[in-house]
C-alpha positions in Angstrom: 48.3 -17.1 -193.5 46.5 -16.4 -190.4 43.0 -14.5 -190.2 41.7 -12.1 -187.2 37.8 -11.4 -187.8 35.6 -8.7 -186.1 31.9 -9.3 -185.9 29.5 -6.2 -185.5 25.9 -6.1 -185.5 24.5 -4.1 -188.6 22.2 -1.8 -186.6 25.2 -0.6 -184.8 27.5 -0.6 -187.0 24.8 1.8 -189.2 23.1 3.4 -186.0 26.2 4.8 -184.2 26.1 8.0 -182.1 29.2 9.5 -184.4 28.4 11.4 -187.7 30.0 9.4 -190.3 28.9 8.0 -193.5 28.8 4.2 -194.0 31.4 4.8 -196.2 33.8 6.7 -193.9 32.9 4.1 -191.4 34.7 1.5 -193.7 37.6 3.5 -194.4 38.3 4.0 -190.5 38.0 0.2 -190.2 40.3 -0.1 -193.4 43.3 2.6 -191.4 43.3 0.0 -189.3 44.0 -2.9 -191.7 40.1 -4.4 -191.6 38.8 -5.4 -194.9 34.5 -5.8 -195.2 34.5 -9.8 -195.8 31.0 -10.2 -196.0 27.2 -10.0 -194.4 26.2 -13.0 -191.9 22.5 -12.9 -192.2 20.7 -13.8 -188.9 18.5 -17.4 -189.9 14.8 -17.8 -188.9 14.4 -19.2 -185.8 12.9 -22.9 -186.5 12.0 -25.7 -184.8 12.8 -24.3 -181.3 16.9 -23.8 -182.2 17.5 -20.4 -181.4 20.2 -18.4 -183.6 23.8 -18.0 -183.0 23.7 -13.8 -183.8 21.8 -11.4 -182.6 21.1 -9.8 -185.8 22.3 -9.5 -189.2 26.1 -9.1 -189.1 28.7 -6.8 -190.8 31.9 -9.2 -190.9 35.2 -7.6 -191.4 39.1 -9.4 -192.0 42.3 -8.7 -190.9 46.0 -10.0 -191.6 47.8 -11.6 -188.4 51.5 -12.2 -188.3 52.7 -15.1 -187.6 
């Protein structure tokens, strides 16, 4: 089974210029097949190393064909 993954910032994913809840943000992404797979949290910074995201991250799943 083969995975396609979508990565979108928190802030805007929550801060968008549309009107919609968080909720019916979800279930637009859902019409579309996405399913919420989790939170990537953006690390502290340390020893120099910068982090890989931007922010803290809204990660969301898909289905692929084969």
């Amino acid at each position: 089974m083969k995975w396609e993954y979508k990565v979108i910032i928190a802030e805007k994913f929550l801060s968008s210029a549309d009107s919609l809840t968080v909720e019916e943000k979800f279930n637009e992404y859902g019409k579309d097949g996405w399913e919420f797979a989790g939170v990537l949290q953006k690390p502290y910074t340390t020893l120099g190393k910068d982090p890989k995201v931007d922010g803290d991250c809204i990660v969301l799943k898909r289905h692929v064909e084969d």
